[in-house]
N, CA and C atoms as a LAMMPS dump frame, in Angstrom:
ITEM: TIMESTEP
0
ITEM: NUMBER OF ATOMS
240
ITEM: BOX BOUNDS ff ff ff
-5.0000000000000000e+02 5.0000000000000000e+02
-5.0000000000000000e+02 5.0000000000000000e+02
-5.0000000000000000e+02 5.0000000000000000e+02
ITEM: ATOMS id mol type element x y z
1 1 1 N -380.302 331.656 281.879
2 1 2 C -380.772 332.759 282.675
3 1 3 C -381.556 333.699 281.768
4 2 1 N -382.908 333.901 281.94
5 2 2 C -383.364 334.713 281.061
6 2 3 C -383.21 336.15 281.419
7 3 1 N -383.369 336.396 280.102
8 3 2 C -383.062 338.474 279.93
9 3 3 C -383.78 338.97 280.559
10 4 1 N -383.918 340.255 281.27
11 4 2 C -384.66 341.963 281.617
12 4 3 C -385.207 342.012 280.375
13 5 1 N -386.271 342.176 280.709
14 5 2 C -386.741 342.774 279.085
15 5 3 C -386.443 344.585 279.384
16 6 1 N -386.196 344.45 277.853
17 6 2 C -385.281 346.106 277.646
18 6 3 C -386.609 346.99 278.183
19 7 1 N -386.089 348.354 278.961
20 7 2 C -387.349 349.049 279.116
21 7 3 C -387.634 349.829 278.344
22 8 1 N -388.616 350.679 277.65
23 8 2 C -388.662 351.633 276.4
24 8 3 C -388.124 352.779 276.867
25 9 1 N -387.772 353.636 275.236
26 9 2 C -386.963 354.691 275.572
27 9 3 C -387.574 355.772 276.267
28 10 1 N -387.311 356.576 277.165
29 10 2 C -388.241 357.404 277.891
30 10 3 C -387.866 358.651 276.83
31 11 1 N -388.798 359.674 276.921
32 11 2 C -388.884 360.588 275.537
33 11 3 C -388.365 361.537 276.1
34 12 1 N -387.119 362.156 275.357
35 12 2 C -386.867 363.424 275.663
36 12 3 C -387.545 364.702 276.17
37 13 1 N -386.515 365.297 277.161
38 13 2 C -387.726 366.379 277.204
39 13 3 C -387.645 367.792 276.516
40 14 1 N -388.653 368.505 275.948
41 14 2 C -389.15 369.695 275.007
42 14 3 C -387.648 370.663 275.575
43 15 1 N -387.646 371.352 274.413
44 15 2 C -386.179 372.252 274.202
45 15 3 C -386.59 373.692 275.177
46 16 1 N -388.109 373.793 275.341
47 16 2 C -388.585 375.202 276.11
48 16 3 C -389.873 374.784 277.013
49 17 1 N -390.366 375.52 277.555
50 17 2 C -391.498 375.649 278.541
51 17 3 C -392.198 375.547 277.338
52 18 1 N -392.864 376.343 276.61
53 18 2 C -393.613 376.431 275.594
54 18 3 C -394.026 375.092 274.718
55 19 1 N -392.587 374.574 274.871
56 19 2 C -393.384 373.093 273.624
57 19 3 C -393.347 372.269 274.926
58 20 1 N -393.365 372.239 275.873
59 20 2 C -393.397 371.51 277.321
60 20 3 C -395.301 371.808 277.759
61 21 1 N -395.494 372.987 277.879
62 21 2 C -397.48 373.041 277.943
63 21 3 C -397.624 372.992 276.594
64 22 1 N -397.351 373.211 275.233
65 22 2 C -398.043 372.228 274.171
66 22 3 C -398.351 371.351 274.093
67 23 1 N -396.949 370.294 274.327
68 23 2 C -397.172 368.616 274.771
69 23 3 C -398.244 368.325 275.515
70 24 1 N -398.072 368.968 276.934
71 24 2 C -399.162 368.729 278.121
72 24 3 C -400.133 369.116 277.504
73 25 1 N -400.584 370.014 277.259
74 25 2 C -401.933 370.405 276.909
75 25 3 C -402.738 369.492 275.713
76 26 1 N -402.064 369.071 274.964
77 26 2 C -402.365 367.972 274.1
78 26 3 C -402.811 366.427 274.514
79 27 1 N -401.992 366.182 275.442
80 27 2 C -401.744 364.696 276.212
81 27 3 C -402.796 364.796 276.928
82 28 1 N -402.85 366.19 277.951
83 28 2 C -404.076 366.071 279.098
84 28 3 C -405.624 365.689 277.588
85 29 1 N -405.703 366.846 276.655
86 29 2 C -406.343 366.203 276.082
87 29 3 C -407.015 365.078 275.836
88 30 1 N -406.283 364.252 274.936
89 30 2 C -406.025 362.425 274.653
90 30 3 C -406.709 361.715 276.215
91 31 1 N -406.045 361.982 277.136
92 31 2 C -406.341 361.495 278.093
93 31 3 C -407.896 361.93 278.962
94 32 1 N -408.183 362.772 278.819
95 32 2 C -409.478 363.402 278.914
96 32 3 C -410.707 362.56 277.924
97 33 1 N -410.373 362.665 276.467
98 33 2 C -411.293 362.503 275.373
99 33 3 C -411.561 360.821 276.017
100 34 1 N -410.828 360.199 276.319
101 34 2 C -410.795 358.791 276.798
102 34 3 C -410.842 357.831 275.729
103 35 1 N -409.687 358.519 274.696
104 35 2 C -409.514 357.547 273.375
105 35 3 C -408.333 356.878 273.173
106 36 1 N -407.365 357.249 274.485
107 36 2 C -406.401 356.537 274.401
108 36 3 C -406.458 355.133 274.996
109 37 1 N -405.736 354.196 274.354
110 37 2 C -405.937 352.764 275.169
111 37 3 C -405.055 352.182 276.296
112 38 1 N -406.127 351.639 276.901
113 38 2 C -406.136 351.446 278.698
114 38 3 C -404.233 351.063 278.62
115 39 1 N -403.588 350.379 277.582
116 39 2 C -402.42 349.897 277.963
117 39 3 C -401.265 351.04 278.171
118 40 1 N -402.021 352.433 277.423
119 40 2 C -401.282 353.632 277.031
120 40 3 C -401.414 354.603 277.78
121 41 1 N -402.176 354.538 279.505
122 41 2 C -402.929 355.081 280.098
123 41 3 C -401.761 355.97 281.218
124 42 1 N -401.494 355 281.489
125 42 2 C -400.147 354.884 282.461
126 42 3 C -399.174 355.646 282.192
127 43 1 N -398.286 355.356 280.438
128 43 2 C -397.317 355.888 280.131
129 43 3 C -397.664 357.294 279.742
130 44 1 N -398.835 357.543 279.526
131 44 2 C -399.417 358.911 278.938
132 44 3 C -399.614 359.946 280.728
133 45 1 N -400.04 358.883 281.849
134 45 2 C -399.627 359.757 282.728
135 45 3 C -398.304 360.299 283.65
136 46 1 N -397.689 359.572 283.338
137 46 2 C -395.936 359.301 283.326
138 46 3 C -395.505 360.982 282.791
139 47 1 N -395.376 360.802 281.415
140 47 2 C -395.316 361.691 280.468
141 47 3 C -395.861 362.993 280.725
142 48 1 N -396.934 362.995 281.173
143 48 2 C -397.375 364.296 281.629
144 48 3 C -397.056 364.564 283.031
145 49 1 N -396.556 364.154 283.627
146 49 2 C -396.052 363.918 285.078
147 49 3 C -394.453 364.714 285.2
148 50 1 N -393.805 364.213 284.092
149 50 2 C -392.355 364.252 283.893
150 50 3 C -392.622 365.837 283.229
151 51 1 N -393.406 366.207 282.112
152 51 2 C -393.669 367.496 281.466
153 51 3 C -394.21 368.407 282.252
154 52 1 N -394.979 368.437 283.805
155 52 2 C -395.326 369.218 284.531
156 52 3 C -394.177 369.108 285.463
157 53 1 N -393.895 368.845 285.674
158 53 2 C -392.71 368.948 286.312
159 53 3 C -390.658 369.861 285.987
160 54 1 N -391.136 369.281 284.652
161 54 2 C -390.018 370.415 283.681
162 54 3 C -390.471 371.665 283.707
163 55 1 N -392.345 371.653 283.472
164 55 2 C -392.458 373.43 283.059
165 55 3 C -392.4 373.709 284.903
166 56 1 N -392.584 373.352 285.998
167 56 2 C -392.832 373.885 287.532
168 56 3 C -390.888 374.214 287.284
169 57 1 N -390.324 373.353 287.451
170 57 2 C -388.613 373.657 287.422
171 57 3 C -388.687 375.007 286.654
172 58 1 N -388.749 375.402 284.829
173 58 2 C -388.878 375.914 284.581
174 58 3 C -388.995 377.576 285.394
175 59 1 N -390.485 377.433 285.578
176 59 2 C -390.723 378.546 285.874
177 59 3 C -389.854 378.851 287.332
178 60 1 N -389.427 377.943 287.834
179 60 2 C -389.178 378.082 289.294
180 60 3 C -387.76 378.821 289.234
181 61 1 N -387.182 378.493 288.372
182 61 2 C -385.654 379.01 287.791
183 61 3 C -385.71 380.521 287.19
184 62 1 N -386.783 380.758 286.825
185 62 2 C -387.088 382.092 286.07
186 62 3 C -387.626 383.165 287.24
187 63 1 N -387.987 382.771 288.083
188 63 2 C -388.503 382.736 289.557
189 63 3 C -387.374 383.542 290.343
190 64 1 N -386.427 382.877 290.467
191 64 2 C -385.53 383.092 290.948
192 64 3 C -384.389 383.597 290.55
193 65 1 N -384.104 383.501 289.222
194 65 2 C -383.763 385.163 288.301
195 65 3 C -384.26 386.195 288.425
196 66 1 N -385.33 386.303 288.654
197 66 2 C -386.536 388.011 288.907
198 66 3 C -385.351 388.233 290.206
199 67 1 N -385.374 387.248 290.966
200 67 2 C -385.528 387.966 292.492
201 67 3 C -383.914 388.013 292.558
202 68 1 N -383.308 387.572 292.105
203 68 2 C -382.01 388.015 292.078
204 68 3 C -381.692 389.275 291.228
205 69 1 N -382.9 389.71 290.323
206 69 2 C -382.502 391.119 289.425
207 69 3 C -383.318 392.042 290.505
208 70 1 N -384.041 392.038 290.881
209 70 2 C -384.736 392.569 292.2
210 70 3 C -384.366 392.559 293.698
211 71 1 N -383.092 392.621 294
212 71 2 C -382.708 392.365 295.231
213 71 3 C -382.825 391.201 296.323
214 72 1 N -383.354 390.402 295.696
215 72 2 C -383.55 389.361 296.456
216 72 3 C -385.142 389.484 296.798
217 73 1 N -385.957 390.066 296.39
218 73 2 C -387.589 390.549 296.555
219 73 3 C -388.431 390.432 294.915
220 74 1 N -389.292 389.267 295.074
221 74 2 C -390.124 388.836 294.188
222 74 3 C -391.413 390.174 294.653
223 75 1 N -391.494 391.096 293.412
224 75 2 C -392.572 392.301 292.956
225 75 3 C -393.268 391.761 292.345
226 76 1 N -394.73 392.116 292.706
227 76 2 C -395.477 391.649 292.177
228 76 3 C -395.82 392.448 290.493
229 77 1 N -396.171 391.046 290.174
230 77 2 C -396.491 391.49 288.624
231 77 3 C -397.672 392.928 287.9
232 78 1 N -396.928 393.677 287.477
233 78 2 C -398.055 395.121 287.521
234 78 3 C -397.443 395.536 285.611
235 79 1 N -398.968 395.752 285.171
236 79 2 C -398.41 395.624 283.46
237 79 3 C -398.923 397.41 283.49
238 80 1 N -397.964 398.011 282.978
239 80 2 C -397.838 399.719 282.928
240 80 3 C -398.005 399.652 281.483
């Protein structure tokens, strides 16, 4: 009976938002310049898929801390 071939390790994800749009912003890069190769195309959009998605959670959680320190009412952003 032959084996599953093992699937690769999927890459951790970044410790903050911050090295989460570093990554992305780098990757969208690579993927833009069109120097990455066609076999790497996929997993590079994967990757940025999974990293936009951590920083949307992210912010969405921080989101919803405001509005719980705010009564339940998201204020709009005003820099005094």
């Amino acid at each position: 009976m032959p084996k599953a071939p093992a699937s690769p390790a999927t890459p951790a994800l970044p410790a903050s938002y911050e090295a989460a749009l570093e990554e992305l912003e780098q990757l969208v890069g690579r993927l833009e310049s069109g120097q990455m190769p066609l076999d790497q195309l996929l997993g590079g959009y994967q990757r940025g898929a999974a990293l936009l998605k951590f920083c949307r959670d992210r912010l969405e959680t921080v989101e919803n801390q405001i509005k719980v320190l705010d009564d339940g009412v998201l204020k709009p952003w005003t820099q005094a």
